[in-house]
PyMOL Python script that loads the backbone (N, CA, C, O; Angstrom):
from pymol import cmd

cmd.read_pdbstr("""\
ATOM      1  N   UNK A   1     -40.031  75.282  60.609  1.00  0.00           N
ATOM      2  CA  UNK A   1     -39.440  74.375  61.568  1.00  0.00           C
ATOM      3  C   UNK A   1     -38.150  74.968  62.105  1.00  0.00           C
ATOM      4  O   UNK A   1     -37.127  74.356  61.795  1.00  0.00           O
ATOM      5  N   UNK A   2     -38.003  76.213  62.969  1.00  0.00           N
ATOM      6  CA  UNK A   2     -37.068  76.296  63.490  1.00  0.00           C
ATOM      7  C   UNK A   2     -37.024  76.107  65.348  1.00  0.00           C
ATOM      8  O   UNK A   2     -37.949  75.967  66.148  1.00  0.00           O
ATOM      9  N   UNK A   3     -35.983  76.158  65.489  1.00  0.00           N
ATOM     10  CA  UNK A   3     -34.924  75.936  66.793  1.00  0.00           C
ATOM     11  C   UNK A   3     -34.231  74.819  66.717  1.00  0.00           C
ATOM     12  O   UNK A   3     -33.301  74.482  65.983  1.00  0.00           O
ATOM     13  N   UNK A   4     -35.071  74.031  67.971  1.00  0.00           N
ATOM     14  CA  UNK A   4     -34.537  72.657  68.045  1.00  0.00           C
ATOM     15  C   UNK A   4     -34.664  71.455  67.212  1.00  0.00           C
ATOM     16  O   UNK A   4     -35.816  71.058  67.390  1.00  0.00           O
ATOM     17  N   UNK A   5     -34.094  70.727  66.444  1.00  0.00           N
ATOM     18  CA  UNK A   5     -34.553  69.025  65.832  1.00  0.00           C
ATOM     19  C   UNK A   5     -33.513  68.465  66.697  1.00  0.00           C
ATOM     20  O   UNK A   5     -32.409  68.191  66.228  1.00  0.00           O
ATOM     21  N   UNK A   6     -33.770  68.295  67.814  1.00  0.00           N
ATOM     22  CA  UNK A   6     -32.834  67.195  68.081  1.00  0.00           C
ATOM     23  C   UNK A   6     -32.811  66.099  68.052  1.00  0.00           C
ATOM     24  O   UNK A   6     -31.859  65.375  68.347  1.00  0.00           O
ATOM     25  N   UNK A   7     -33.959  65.764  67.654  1.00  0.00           N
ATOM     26  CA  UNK A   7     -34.370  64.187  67.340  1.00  0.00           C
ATOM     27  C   UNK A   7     -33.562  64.282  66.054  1.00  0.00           C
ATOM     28  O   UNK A   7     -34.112  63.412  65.378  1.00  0.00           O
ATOM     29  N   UNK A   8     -32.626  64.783  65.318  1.00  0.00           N
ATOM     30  CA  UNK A   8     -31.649  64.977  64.734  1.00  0.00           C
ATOM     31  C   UNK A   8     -30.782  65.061  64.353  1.00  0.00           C
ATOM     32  O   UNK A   8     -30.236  64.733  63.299  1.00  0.00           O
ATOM     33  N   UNK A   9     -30.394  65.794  65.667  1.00  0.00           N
ATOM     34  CA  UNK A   9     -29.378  65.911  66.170  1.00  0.00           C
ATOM     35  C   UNK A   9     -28.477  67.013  65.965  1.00  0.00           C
ATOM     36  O   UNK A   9     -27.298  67.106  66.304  1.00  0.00           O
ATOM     37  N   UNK A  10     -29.480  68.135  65.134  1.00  0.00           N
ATOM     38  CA  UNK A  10     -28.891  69.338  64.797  1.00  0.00           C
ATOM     39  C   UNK A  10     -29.782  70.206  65.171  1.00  0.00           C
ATOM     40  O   UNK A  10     -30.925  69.819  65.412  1.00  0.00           O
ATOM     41  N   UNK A  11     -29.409  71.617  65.296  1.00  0.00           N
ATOM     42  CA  UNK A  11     -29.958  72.601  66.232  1.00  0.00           C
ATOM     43  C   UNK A  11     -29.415  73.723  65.048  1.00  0.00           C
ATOM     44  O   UNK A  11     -28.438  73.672  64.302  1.00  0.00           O
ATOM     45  N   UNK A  12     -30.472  74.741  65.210  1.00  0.00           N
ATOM     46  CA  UNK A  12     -30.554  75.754  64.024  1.00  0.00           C
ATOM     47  C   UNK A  12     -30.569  77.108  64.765  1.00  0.00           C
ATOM     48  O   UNK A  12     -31.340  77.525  65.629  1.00  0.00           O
ATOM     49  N   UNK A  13     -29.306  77.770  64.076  1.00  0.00           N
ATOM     50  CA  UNK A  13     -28.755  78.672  64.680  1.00  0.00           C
ATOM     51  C   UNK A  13     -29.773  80.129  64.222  1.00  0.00           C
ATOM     52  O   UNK A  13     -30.588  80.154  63.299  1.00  0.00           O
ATOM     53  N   UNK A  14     -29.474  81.140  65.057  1.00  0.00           N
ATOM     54  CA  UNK A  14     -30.382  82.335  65.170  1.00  0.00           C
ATOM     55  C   UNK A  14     -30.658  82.596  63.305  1.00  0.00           C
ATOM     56  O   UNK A  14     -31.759  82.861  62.822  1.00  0.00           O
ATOM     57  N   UNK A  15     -29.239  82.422  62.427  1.00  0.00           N
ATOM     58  CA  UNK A  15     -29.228  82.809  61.219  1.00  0.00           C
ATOM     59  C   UNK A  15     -30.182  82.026  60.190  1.00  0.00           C
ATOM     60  O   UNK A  15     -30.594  82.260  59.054  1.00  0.00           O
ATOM     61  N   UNK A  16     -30.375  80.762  61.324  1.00  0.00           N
ATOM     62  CA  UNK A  16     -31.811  79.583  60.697  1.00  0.00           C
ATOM     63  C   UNK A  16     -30.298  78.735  59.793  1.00  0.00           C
ATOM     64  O   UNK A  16     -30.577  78.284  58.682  1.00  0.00           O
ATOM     65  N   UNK A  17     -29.216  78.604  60.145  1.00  0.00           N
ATOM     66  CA  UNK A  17     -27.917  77.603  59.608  1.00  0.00           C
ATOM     67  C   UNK A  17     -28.167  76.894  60.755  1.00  0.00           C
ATOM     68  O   UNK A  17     -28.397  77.439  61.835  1.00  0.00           O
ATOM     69  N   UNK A  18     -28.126  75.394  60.536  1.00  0.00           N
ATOM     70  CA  UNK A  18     -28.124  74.345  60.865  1.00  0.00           C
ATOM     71  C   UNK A  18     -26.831  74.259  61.559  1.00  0.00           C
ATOM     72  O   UNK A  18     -25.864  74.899  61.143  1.00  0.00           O
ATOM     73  N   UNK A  19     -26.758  73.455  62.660  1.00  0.00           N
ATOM     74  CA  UNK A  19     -25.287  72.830  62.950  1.00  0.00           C
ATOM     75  C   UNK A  19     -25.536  71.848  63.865  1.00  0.00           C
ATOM     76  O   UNK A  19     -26.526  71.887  64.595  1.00  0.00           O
ATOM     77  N   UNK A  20     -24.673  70.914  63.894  1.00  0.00           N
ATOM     78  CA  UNK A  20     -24.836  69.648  64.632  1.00  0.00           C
ATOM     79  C   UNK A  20     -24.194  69.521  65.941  1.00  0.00           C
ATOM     80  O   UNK A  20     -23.026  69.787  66.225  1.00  0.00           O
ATOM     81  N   UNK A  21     -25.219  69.033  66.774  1.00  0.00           N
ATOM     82  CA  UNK A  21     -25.162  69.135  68.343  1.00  0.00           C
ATOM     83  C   UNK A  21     -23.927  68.360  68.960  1.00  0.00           C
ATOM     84  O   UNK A  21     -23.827  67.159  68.705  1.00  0.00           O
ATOM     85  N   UNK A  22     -23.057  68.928  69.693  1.00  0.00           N
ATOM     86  CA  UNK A  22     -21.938  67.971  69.928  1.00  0.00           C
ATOM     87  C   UNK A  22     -21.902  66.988  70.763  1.00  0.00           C
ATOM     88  O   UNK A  22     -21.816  67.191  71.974  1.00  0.00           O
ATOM     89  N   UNK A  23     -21.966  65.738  70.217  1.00  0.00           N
ATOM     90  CA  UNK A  23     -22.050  64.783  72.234  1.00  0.00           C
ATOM     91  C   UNK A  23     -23.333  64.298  71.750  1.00  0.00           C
ATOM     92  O   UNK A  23     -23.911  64.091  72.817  1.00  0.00           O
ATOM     93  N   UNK A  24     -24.253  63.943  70.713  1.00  0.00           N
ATOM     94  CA  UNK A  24     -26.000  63.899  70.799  1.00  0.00           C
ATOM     95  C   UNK A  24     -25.614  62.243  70.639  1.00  0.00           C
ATOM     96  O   UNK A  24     -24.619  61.720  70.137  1.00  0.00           O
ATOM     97  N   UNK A  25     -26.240  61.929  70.972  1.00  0.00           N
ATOM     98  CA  UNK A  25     -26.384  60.033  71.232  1.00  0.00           C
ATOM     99  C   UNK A  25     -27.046  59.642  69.635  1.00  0.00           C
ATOM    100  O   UNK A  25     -26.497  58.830  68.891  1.00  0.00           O
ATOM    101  N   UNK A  26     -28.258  60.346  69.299  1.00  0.00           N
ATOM    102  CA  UNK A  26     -28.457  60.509  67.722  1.00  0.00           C
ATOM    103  C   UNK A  26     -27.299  60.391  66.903  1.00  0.00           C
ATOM    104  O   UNK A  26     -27.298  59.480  66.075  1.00  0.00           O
ATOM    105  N   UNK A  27     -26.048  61.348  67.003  1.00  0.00           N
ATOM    106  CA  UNK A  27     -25.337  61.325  66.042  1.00  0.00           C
ATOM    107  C   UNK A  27     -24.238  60.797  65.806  1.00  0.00           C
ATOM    108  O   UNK A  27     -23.611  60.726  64.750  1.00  0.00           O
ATOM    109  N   UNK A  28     -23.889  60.228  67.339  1.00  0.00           N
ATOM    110  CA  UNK A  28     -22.866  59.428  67.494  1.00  0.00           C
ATOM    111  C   UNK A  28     -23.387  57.788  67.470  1.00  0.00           C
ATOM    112  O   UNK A  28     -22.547  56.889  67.478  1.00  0.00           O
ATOM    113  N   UNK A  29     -24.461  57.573  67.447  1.00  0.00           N
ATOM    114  CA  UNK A  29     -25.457  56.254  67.055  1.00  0.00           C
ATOM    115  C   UNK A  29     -25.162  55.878  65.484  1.00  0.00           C
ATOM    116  O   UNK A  29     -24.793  54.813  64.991  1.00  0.00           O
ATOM    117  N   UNK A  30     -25.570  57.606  64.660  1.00  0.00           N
ATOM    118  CA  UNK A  30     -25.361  57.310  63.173  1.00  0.00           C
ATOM    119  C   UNK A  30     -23.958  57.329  62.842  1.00  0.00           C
ATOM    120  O   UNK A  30     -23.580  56.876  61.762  1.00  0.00           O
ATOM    121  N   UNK A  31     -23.221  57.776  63.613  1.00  0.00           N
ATOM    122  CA  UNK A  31     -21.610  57.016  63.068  1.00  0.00           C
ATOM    123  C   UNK A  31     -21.159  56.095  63.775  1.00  0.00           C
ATOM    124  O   UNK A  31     -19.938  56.034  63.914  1.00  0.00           O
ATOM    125  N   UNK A  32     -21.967  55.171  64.387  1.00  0.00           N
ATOM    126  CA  UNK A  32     -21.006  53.980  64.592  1.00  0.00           C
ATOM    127  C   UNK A  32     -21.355  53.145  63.756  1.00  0.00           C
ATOM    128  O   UNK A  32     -20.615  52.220  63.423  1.00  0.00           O
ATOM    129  N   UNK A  33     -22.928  53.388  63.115  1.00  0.00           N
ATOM    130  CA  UNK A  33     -23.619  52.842  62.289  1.00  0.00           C
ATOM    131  C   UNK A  33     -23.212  52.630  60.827  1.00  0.00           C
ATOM    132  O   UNK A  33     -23.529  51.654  60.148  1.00  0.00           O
ATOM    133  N   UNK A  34     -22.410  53.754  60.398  1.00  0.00           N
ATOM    134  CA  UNK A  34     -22.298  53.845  59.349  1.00  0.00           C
ATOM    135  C   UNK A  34     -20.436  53.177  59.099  1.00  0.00           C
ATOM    136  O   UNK A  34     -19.922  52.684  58.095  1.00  0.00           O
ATOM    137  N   UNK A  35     -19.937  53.407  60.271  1.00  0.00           N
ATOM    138  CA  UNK A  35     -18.511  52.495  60.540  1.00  0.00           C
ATOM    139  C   UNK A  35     -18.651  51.106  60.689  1.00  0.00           C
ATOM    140  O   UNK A  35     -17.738  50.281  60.662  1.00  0.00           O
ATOM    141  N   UNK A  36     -19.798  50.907  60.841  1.00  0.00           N
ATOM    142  CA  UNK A  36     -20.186  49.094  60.704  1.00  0.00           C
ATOM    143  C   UNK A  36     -20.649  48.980  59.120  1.00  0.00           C
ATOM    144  O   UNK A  36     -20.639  48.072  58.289  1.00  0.00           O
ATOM    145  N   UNK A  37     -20.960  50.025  59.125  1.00  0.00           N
ATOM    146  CA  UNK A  37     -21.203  49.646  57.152  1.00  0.00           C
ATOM    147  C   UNK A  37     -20.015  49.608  56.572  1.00  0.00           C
ATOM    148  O   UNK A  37     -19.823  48.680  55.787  1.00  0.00           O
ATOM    149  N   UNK A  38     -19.059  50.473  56.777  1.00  0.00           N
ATOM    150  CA  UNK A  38     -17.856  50.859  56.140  1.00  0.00           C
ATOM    151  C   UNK A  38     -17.224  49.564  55.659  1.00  0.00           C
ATOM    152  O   UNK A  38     -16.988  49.190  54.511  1.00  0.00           O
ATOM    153  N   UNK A  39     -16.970  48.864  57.051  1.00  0.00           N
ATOM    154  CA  UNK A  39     -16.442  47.950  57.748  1.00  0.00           C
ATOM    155  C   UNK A  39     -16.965  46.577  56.887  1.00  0.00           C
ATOM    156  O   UNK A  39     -15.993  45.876  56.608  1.00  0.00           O
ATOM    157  N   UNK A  40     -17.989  46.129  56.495  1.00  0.00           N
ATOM    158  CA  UNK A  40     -18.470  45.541  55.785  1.00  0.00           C
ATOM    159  C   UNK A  40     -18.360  45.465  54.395  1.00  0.00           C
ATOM    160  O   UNK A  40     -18.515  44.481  53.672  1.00  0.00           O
ATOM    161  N   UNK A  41     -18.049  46.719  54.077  1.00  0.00           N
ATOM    162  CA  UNK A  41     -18.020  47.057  52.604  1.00  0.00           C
ATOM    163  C   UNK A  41     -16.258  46.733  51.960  1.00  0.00           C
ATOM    164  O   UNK A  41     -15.900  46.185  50.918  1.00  0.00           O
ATOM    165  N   UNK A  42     -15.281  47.468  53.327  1.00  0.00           N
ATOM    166  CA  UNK A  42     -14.167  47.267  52.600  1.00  0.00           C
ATOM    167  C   UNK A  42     -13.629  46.110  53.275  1.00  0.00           C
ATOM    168  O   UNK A  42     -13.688  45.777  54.458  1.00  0.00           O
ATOM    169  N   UNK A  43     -12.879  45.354  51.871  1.00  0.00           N
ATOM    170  CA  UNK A  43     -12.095  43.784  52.027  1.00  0.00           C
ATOM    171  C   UNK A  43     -11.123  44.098  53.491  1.00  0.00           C
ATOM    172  O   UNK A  43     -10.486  45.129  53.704  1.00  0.00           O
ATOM    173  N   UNK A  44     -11.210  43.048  54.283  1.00  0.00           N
ATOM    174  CA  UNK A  44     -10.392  43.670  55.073  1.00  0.00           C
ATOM    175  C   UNK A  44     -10.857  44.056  56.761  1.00  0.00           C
ATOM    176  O   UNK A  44     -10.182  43.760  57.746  1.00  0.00           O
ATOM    177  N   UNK A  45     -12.217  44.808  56.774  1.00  0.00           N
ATOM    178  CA  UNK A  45     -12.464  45.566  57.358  1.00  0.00           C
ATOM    179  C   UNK A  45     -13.454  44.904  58.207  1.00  0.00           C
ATOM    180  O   UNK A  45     -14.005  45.616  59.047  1.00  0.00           O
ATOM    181  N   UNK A  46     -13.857  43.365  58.123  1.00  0.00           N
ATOM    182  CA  UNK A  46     -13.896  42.784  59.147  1.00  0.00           C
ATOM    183  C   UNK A  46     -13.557  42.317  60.525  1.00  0.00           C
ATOM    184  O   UNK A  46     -14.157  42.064  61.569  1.00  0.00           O
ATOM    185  N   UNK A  47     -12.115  42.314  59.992  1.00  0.00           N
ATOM    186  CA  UNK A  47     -10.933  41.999  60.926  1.00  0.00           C
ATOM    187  C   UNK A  47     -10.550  43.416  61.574  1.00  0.00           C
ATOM    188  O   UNK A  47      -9.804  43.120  62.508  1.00  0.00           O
ATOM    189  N   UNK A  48     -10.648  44.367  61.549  1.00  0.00           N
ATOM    190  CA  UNK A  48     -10.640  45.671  62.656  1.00  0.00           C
ATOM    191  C   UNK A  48     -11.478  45.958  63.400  1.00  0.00           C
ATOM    192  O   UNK A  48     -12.337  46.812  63.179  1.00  0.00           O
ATOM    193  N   UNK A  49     -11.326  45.037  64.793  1.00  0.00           N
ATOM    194  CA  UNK A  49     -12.514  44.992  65.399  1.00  0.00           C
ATOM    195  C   UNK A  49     -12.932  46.825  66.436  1.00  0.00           C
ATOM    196  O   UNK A  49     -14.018  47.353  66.672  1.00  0.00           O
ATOM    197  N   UNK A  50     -11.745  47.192  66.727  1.00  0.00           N
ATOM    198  CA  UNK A  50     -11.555  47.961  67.986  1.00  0.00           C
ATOM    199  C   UNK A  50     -12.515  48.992  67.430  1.00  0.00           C
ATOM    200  O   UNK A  50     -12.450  49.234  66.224  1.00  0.00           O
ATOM    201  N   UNK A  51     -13.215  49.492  68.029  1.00  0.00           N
ATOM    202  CA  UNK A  51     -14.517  50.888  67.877  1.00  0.00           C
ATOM    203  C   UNK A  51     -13.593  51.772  67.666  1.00  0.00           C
ATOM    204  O   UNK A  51     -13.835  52.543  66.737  1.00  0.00           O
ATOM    205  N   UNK A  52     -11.992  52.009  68.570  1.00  0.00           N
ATOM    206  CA  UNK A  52     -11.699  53.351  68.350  1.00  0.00           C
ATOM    207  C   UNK A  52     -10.472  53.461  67.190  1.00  0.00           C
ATOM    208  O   UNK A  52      -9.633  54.327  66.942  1.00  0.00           O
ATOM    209  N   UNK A  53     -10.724  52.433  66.736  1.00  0.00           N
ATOM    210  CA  UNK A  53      -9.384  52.507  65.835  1.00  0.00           C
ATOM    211  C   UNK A  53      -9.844  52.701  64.044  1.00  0.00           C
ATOM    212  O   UNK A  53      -9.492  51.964  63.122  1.00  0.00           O
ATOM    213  N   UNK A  54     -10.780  54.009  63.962  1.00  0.00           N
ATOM    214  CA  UNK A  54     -11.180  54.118  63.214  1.00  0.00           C
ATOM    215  C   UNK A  54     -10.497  54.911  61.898  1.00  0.00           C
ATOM    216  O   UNK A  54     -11.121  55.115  60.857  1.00  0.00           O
ATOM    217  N   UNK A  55      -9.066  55.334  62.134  1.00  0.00           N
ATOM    218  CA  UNK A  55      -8.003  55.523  61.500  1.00  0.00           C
ATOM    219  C   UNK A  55      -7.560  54.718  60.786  1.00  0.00           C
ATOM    220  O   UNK A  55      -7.068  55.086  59.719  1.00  0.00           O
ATOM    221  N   UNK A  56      -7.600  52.925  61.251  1.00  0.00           N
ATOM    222  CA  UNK A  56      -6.978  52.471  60.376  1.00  0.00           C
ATOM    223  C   UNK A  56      -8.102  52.096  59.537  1.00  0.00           C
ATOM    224  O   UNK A  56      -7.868  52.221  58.335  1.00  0.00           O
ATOM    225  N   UNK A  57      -9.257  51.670  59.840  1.00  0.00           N
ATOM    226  CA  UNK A  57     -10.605  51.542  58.712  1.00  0.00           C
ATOM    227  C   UNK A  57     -10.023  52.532  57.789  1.00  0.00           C
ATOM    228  O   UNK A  57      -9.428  52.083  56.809  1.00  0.00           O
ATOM    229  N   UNK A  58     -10.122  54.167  57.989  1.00  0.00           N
ATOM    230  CA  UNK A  58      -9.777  54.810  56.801  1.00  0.00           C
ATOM    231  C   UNK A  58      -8.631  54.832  56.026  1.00  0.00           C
ATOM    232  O   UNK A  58      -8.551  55.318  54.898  1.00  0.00           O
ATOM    233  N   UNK A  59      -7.850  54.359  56.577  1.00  0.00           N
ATOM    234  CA  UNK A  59      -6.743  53.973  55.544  1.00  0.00           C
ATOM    235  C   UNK A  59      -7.090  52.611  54.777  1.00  0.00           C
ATOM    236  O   UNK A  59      -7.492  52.742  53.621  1.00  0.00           O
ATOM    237  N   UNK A  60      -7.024  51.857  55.081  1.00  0.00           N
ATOM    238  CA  UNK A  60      -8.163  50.415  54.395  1.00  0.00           C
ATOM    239  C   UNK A  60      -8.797  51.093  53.581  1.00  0.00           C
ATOM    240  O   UNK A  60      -8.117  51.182  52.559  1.00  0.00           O
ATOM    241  N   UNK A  61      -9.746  51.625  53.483  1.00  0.00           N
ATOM    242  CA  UNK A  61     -10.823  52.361  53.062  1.00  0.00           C
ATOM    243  C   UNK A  61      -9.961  53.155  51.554  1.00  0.00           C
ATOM    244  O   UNK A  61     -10.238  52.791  50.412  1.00  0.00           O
ATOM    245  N   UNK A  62      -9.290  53.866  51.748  1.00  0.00           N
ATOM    246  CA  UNK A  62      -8.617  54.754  50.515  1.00  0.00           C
ATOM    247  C   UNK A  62      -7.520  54.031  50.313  1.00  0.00           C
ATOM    248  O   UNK A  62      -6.621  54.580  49.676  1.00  0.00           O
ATOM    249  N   UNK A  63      -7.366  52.996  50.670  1.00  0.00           N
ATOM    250  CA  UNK A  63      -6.343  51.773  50.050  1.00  0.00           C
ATOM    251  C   UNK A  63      -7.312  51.220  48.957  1.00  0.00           C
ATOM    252  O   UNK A  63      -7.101  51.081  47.752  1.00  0.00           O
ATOM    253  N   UNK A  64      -8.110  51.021  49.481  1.00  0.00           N
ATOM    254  CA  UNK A  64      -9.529  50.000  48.316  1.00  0.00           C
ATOM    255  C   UNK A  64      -9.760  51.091  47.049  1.00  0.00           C
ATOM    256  O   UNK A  64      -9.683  50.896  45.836  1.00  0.00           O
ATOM    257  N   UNK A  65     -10.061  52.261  47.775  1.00  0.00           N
ATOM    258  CA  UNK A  65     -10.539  52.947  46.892  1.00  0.00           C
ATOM    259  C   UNK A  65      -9.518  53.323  45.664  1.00  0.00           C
ATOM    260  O   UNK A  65      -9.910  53.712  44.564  1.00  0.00           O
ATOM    261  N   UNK A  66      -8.141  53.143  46.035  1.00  0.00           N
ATOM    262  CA  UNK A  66      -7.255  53.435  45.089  1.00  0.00           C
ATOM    263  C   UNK A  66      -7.419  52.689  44.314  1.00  0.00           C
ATOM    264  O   UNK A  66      -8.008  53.010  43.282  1.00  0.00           O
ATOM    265  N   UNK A  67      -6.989  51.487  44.504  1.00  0.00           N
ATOM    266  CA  UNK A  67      -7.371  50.042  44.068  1.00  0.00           C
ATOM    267  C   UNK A  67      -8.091  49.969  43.458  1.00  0.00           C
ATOM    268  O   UNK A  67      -7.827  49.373  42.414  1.00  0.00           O
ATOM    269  N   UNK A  68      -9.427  50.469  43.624  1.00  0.00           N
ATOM    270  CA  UNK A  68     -10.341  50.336  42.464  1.00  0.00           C
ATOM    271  C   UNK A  68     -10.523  51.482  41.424  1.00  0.00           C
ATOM    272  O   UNK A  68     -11.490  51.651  40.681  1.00  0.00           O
ATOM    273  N   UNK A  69      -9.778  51.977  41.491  1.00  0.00           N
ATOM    274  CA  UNK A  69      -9.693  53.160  40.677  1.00  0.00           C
ATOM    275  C   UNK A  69      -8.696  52.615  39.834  1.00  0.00           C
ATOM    276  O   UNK A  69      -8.907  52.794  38.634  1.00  0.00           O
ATOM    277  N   UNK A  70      -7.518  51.909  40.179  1.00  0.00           N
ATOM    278  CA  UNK A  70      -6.520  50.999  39.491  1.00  0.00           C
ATOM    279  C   UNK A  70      -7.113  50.388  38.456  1.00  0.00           C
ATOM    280  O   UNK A  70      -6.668  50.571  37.323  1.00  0.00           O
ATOM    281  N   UNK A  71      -8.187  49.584  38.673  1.00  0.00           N
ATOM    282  CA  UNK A  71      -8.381  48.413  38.024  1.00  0.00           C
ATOM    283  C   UNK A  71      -9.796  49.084  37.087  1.00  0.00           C
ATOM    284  O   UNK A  71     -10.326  48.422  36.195  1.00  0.00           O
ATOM    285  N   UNK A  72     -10.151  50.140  37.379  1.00  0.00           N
ATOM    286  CA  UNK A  72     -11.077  51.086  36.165  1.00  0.00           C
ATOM    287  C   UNK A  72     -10.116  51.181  35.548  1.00  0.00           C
ATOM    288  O   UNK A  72      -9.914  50.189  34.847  1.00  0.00           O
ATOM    289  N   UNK A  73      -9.017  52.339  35.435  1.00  0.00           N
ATOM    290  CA  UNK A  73      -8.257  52.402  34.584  1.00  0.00           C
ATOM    291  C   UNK A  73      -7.628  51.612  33.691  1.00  0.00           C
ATOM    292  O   UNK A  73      -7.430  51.864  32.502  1.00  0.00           O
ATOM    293  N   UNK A  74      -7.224  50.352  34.485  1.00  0.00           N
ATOM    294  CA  UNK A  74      -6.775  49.375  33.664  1.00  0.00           C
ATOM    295  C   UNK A  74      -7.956  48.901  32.777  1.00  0.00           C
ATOM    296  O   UNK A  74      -7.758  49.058  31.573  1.00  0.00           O
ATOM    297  N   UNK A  75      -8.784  48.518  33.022  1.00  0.00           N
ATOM    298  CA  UNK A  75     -10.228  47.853  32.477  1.00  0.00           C
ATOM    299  C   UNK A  75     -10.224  48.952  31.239  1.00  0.00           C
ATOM    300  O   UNK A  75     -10.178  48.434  30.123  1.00  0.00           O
ATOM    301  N   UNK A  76     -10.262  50.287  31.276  1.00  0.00           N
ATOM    302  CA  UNK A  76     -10.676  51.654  30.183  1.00  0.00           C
ATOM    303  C   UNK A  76      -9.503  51.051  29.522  1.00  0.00           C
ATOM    304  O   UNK A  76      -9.853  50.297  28.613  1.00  0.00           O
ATOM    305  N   UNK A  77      -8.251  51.134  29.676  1.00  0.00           N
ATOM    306  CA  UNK A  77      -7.443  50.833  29.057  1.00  0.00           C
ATOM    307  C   UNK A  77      -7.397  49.818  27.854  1.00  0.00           C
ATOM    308  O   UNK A  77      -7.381  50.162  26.672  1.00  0.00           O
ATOM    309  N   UNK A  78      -7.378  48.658  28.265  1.00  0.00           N
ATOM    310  CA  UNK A  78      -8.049  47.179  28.130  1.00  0.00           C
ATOM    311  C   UNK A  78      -8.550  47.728  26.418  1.00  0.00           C
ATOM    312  O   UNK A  78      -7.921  47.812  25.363  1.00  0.00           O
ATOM    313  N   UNK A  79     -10.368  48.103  26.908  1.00  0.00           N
ATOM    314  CA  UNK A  79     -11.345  48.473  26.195  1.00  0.00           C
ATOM    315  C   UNK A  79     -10.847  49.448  24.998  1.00  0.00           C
ATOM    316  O   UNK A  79     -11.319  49.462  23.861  1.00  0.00           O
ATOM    317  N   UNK A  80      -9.912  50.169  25.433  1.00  0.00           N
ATOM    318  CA  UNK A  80      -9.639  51.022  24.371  1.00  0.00           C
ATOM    319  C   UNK A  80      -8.611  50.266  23.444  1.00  0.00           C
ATOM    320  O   UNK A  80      -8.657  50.465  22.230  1.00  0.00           O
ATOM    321  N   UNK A  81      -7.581  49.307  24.048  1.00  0.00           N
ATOM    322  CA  UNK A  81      -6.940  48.426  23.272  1.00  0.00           C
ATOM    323  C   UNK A  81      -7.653  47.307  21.975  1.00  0.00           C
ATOM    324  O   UNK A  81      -7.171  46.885  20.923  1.00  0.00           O
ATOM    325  N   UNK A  82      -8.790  47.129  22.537  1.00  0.00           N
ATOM    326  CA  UNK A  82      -9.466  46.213  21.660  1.00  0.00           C
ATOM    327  C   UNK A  82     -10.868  47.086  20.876  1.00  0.00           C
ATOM    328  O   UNK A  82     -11.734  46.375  20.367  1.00  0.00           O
ATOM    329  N   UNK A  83     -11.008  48.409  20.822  1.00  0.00           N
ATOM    330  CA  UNK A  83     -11.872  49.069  20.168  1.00  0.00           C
ATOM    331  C   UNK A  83     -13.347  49.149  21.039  1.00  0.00           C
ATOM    332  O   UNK A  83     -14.421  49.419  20.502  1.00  0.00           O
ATOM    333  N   UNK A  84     -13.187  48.887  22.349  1.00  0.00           N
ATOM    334  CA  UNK A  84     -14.671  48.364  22.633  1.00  0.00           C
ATOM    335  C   UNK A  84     -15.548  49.380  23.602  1.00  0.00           C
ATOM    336  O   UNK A  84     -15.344  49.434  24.815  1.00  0.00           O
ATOM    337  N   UNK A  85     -16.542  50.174  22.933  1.00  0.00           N
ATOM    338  CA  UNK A  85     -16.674  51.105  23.861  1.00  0.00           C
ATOM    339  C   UNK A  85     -17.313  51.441  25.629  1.00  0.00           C
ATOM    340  O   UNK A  85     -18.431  51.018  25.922  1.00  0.00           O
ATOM    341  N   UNK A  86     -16.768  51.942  26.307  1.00  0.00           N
ATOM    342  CA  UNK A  86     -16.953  51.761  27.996  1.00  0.00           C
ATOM    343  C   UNK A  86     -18.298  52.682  27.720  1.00  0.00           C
ATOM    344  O   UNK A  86     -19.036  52.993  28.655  1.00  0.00           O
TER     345      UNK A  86
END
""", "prot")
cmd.dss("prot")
cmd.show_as("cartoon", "prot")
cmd.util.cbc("prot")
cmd.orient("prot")
């Protein structure tokens, strides 16, 4: 299967390395798609409505993620205080 997949949205270079087509409606479809998932997933991220303000989603985004990395730690912590294994 070489040259074109652009039903893909990636195009395979002479070396048969893959690279993704710039501008393809395919691939800019699967990231708005996946910024509506984002968006869903982190607390918060309802309320950022604007398509292009996808900077602040990612800060939201690795705000949460800290956050929950916080509250593992604390939780391991916890568990190790009372003998209980994670």
């Amino acid at each position: 299967m070489r040259g074109d997949d652009s039903s893909l949205g990636v195009k395979r270079s002479k070396g048969g390395r893959r690279r993704r087509m710039s501008g393809s409606s395919s691939s800019r479809g699967s990231v708005e798609r996946k910024v509506r998932e984002l968006r869903s997933l982190v607390p918060g991220g309802e309320q950022i409505h604007a398509d292009d303000d996808h900077h602040e989603l990612l800060s939201l985004t690795a705000d949460y993620i800290f956050q929950l990395r916080l509250q593992l730690h604390l939780l391991r912590a916890l568990c190790d205080l009372y003998n209980l294994q994670a």
